[in-house]
Structures are given as C-alpha cells and as structure tokens.
C-alpha positions in Angstrom: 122.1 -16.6 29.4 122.1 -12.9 28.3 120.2 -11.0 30.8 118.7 -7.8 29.4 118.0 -5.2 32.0 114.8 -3.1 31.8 111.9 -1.1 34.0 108.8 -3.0 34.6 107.5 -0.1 35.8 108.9 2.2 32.8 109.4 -0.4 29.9 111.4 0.9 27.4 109.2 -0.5 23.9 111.8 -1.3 21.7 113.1 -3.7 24.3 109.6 -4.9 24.7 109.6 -4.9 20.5 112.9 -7.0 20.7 111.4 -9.5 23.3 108.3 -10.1 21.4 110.4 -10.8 17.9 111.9 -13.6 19.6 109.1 -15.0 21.0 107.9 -14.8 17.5 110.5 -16.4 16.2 110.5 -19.3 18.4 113.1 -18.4 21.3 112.1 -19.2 24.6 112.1 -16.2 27.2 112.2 -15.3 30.6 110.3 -12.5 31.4 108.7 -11.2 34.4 105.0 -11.5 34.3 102.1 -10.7 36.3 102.6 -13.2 39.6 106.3 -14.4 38.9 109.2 -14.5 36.4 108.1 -17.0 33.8 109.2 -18.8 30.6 107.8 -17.4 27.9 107.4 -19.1 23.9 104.4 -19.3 21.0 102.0 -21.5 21.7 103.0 -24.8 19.8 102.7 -28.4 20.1 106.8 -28.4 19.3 107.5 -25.0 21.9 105.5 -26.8 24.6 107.9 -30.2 24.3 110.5 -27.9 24.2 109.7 -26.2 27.6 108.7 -29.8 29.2 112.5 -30.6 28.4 113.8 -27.1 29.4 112.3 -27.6 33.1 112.8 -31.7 32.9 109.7 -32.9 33.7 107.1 -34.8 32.1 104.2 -33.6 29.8 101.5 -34.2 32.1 100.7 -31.2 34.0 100.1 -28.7 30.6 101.4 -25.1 31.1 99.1 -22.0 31.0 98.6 -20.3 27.8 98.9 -16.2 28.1 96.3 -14.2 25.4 96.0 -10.9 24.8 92.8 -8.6 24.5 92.8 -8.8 21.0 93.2 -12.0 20.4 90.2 -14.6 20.3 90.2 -16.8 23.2 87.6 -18.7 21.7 89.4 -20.4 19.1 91.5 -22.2 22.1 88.2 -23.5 23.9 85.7 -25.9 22.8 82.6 -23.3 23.4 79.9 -25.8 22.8 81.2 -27.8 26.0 81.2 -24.4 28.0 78.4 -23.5 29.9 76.7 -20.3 28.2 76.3 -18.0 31.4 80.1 -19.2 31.9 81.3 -18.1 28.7 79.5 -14.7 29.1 80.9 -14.4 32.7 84.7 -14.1 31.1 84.9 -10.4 31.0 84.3 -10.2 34.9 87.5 -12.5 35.5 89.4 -10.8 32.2 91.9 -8.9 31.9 93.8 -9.7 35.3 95.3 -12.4 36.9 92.5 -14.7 36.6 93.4 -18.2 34.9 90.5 -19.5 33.5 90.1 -23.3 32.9 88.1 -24.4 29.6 87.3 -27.3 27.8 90.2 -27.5 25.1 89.2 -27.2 21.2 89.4 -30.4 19.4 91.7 -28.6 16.8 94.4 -28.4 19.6 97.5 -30.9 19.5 98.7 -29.5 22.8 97.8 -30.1 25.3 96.9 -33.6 25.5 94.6 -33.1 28.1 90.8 -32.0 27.5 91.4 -28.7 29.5 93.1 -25.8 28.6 94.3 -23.2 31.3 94.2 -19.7 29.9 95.1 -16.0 31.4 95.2 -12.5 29.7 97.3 -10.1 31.9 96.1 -6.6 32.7 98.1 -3.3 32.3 97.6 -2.4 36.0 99.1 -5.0 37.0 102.1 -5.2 35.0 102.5 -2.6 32.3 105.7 -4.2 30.7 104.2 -8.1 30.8 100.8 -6.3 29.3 102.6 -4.6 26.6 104.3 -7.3 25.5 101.6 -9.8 25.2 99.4 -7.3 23.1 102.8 -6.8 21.0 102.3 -10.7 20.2 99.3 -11.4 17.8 99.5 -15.0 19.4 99.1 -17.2 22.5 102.0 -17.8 24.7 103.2 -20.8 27.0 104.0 -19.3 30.3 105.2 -22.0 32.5 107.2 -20.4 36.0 111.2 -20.0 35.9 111.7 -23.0 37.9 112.9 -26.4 37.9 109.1 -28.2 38.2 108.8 -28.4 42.0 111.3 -26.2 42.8 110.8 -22.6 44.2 110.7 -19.4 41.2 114.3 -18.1 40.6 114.6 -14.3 41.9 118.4 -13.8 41.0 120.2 -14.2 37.9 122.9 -16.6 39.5 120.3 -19.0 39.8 118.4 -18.2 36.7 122.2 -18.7 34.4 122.8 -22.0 36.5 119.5 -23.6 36.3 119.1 -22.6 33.1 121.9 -21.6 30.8 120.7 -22.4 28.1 117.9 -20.3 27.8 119.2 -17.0 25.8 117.6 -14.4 26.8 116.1 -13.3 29.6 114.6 -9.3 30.7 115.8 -8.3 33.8 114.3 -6.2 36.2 116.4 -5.9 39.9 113.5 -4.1 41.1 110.9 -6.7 40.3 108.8 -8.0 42.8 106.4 -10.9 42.3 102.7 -10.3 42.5 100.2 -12.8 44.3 99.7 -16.1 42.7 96.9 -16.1 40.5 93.0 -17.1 41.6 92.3 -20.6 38.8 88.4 -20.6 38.1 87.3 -24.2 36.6 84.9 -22.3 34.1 83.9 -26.2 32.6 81.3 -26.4 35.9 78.0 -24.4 36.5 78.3 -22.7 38.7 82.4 -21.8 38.1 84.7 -23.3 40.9 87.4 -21.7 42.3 90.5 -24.2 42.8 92.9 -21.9 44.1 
C-alpha cells in the first residue's frame, strides 16, 4: 500500500486531481472522508463485489453511495415510490453528513436490495473529501476502512496489514474522524431517523 500524505485541511488539488483519476479508472481508495477513513471506488455492480471481497464479507448489508452537488441523485432513486414532501425535504438534510435512505431505481444492478443509502458530503466539513467528490462526475461506494465488524483503522500499520492490497491510500496524520453520520429512512412519511 502506497500511502500518499496530504492536508485535509489544506488539500493540495493535483493530489486530489490524482485521487479522483483513479477512482475513475476503477482503483479502489482509501481516503479520509467526512465521519471516518473510507474505501473509496465508482459506483458499479463489479466495484461493489470487488469491495465485498476486499473487506470479506458477504453482499448483504449494501455500502453507501457518495454524490456530489452536481450530480443527479434522482437517477439512483425510484422517485415515484418516494413520498413527495420527502423528496422536497432533501435540500434540508443535503449537503452534510446526512445519509439518506431511498427506494432504489429499478435500473440499478447493485444493490440487490430495494433501498439505496446515499450521502453528498459538505465542504465545511471536510474540504478535501468535498473536493474530491465534486472532482468525480459520478457516484462513489464508500464503505469504512475496516474489516466488516471490526473497528476503523487510524494508522497506517494497520491499514498496510489489513489491507495490502489496496494501492493507494491519502494520508493525513492529522486527521481526526468526525461524528458518525445521522441515517434518515426517507421511504416513510413522516422520515424516520434510525441512527
């Protein structure tokens, strides 16, 4: 694992411009994000059996999908199953650490449930995680940096033994791990909070 040391606070962009490349191109990452370090990779069926695999466990429990501002969360989300005043109350959960639960779209291969769990990360709260999603023009699978059931890795021993292989990760030894994020079950009227 080459770790690649950066400023969450002061991200340099071409290393953000270098980490969004190879999530482009289909290279898992581990970055740190707005609660945690995660495992970053596009959005697809493939990248998503891939990351399963990469944290050995099974395919049940689907990891949240990271958007940016720009991109259109609706095409993710089956909007005729989603309550109207729901849909409309979005913007007062977005952009932040909010993650959203929707009724998937039917186009979706992944994931194989009929609920997709979304979040789209605000600059306040981490500038460098923020930049780099709006550097991707699409949706990310951010599962933790953990074994599933295991505690987040904070050091980079931990992060090269667990997970070795793994190329790249950005590096921050100044990092500290927000709050875990509130989930909103947006499929009910009125929205229920479930953590």
């Amino acid at each position: 694992m080459r770790f690649i040391d950066f400023d969450v606070k002061k991200p340099d962009f071409q290393t953000l411009k270098a980490a969004a490349e190879l999530l482009a191109d289909d290279y898992p990452v581990v970055f740190p994000g707005d609660t945690n370090y995660g495992i970053l990779m596009r959005f697809t069926p493939e990248n998503a059996e891939r990351l399963h695999a990469l944290r050995r466990e099974n395919t049940d429990k689907p990891f949240l999908v990271v958007v940016s501002e720009d991109f259109d969360w609706q095409a993710l989300v089956k909007t005729d199953a989603l309550p109207r005043q729901n849909r409309d109350a979005v913007n007062t959960y977005w952009p932040g650490t909010h993650t959203l639960i929707f009724p998937k779209a039917d186009t979706l291969a992944y994931p194989s449930a009929d609920s997709i769990a979304i979040r789209m990360p605000a600059a306040e709260t981490n500038r460098a995680f923020h930049t780099l999603v709006q550097l991707c023009d699409f949706p990310l699978l951010a599962p933790s940096f953990n074994r599933s059931g295991e505690p987040a890795i904070t050091t980079q021993a931990e992060g090269a033994e667990k997970f070795g292989e793994i190329e790249y990760a950005f590096w921050d030894a100044r990092y500290e791990p927000g709050p875990a994020s509130a989930i909103w079950d947006l499929r009910e009227d009125p929205p229920r909070q479930i953590r």
